[in-house]
C-alpha positions as CSV (number, residue, x, y, z in Angstrom):
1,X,23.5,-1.1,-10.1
2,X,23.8,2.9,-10.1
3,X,20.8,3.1,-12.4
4,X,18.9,0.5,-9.6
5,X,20.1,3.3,-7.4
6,X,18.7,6.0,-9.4
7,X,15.2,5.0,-10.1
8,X,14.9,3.5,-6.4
9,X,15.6,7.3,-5.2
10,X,12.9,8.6,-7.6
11,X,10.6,6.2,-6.7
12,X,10.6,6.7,-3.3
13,X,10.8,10.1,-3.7
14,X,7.4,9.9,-5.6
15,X,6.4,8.2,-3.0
16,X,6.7,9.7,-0.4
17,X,5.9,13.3,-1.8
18,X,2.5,11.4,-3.4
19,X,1.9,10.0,0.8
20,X,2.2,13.8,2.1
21,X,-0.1,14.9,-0.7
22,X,-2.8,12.6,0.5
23,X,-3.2,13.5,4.0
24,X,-2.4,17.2,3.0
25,X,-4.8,18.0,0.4
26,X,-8.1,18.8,1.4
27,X,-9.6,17.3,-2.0
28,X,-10.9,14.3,-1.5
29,X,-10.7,12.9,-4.9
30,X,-7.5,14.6,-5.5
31,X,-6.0,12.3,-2.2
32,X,-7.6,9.4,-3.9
33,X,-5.6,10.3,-7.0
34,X,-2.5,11.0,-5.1
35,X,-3.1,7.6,-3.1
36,X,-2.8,5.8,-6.9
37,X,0.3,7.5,-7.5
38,X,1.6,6.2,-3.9
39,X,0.8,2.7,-4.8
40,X,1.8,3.0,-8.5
41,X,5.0,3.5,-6.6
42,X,5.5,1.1,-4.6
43,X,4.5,-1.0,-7.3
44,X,7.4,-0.2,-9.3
45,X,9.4,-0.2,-6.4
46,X,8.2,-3.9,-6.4
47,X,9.4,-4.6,-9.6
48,X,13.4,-2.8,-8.7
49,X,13.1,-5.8,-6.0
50,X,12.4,-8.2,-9.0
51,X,8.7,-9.5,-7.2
52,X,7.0,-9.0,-10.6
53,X,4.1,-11.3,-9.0
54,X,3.6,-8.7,-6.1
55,X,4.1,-6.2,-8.2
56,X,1.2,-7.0,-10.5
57,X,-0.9,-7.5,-6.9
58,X,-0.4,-4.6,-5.9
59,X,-1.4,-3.2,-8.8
60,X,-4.3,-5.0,-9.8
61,X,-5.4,-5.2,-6.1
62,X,-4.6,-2.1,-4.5
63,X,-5.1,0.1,-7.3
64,X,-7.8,-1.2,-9.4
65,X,-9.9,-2.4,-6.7
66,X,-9.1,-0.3,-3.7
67,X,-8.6,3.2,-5.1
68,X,-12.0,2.9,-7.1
69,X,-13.6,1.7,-3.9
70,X,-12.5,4.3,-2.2
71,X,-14.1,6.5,-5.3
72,X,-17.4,4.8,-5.2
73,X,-17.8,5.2,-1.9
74,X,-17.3,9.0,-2.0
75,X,-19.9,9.2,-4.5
76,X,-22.5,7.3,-3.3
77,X,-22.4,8.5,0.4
78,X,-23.4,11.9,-1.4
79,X,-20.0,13.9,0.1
80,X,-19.3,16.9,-1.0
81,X,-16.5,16.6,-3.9
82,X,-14.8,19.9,-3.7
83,X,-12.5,21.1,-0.7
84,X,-14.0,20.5,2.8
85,X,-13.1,23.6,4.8
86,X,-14.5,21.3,8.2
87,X,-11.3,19.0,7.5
88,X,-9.2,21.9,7.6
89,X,-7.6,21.9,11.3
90,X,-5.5,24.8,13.2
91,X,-3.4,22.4,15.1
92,X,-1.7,21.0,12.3
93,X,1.7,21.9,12.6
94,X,1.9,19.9,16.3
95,X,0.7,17.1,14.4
96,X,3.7,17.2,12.2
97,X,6.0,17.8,14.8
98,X,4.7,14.7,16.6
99,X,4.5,12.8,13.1
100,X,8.6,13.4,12.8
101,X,9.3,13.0,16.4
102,X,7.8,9.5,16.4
103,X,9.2,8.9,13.1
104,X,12.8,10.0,14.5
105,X,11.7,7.2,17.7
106,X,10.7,4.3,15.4
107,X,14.1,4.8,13.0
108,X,16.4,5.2,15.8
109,X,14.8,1.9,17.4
110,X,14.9,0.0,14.0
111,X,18.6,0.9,13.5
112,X,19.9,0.2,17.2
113,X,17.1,-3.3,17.3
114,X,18.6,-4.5,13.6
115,X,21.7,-2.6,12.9
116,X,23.7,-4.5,10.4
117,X,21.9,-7.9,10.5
118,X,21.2,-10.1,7.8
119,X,18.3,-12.4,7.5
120,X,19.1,-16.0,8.0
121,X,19.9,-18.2,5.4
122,X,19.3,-15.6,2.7
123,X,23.5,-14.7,2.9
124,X,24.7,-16.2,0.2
125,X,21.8,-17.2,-1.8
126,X,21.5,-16.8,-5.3
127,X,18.5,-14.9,-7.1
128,X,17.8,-18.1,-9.1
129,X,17.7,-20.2,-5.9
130,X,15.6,-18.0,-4.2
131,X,12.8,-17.4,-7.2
132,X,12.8,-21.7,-6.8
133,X,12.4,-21.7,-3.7
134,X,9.7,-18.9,-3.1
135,X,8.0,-17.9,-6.7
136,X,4.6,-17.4,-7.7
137,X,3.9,-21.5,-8.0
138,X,5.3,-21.8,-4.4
139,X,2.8,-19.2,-3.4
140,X,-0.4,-20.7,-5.8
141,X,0.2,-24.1,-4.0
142,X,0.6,-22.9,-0.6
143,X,-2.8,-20.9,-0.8
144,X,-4.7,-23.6,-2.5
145,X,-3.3,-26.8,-0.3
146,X,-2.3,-25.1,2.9
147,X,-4.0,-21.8,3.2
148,X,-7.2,-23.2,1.2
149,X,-10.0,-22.5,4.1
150,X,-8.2,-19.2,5.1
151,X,-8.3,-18.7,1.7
152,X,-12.4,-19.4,1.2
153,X,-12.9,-17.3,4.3
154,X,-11.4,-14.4,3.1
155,X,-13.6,-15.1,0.1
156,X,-16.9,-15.5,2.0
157,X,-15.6,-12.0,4.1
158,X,-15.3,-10.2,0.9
159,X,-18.5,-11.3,-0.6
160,X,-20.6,-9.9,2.8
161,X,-18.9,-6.5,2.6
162,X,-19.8,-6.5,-1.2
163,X,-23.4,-7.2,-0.6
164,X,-23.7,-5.3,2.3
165,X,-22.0,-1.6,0.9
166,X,-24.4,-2.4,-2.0
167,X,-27.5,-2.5,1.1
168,X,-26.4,0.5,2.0
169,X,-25.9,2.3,-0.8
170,X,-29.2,1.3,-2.7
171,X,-31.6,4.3,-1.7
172,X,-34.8,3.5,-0.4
């Protein structure tokens, strides 16, 4: 449990340094890079909670499609690679004021909303129980019986904004 402990600490201190990197930098690629290392992250932090399955979405997903989207489209709009002194702003230090101010708001209504709450039902449950209950073939026959047309939807949503960032990116 300790070493749990340990390598959720790292983690999140990766994290979380990775997340400041990317809206500090004023590299574009390099906060695209630093934006795989916050999802890497939370991937592993995925697999501390034992959700292998949304661990390997996240990765596959987020990282592998996502993150090289976000690459493309830096390329092929034709912006400037290197460091973008227009993105460079004087007021930044009231923005992180504000930033830890509203984070200090949100935590202190999550812990006074919540406090020492459990979810219901979960008290109690075993791990084996729960991975029955709620595991990967729960979720493959809930999207393809319940959540099918959602499902297709999302599918046929996807498939426009593919065709169409390729319309706009084919030169003329």
């Amino acid at each position: 449990m300790i070493a749990q402990n340990i390598a959720f600490a790292i983690l999140a201190l990766v994290a979380t340094l990775a997340a400041l990197r990317v809206v500090t930098t004023r590299n574009v690629v390099h906060a695209a890079l630093y934006l795989v290392v916050v999802l890497a992250s939370v991937g592993a932090l995925y697999v501390l909670l034992a959700a292998e399955f949304v661990a390997a979405v996240q990765i596959l997903i987020y990282i592998g499609a996502i993150v090289v989207l976000f690459l493309f489209g830096i390329m092929l709009t034709r912006a400037t690679i290197g460091v973008e002194s227009d993105l460079d702003n004087d007021q930044r230090w009231i923005a992180a004021i504000t930033g830890l101010f509203l984070l200090g708001v949100l935590t202190f209504v999550l812990v006074e909303s919540f406090g020492d709450d459990q979810l219901p039902g979960l008290a109690g449950v075993s791990r084996e129980e729960l991975t029955a209950q709620r595991g990967t073939g729960a979720v493959g026959d809930a999207i393809f019986s319940t959540y099918l047309v959602p499902f297709e939807v999302i599918s046929v949503l996807l498939l426009a904004a593919l065709v169409g960032a390729i319309v706009l990116a084919r030169r003329d």
